[in-house]
N, C-alpha and C positions, 0 to 999 in steps of 0.2 A: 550337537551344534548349539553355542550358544545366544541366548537374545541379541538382538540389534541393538546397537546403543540408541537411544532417545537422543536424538538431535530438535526437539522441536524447539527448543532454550533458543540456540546458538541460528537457527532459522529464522524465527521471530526478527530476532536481534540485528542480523542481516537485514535483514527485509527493511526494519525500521532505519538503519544507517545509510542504505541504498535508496530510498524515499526521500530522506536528508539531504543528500548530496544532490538530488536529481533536482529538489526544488529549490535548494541553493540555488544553480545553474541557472535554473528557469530564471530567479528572481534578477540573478544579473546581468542577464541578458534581455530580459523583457519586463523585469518589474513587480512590486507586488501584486498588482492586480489580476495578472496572470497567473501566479502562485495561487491568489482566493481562488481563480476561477479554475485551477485544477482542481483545487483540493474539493471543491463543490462538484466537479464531475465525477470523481474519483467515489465521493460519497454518494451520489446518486446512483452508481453504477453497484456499491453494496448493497444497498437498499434494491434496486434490483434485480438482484443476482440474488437474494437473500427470499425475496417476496416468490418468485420463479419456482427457488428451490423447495419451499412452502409448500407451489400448490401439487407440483409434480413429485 
């Protein structure tokens, strides 16, 4: 059997176009300050998640 291909490239990449679009949205529907104030939950919730996985 051979290896799985590496998709983590084409994942990534998604990820980042998909985040794109979605604060797009946000902004035009509700503005930018709503967009800061995701992007700041959004990074709180790394840092989070990040410190968590640290201690355990």
């Amino acid at each position: 059997m051979d290896a799985a291909p590496n998709y983590t490239t084409a994942a990534l990449v998604m990820g980042a176009v998909n985040l794109l679009w979605i604060l797009m949205v946000i902004r035009a529907v509700f503005g930018f300050g709503a967009v800061v104030a995701v992007g700041y939950g959004i990074d709180r919730l790394i840092v989070w998640r990040a410190r968590r996985r640290r201690v355990g």
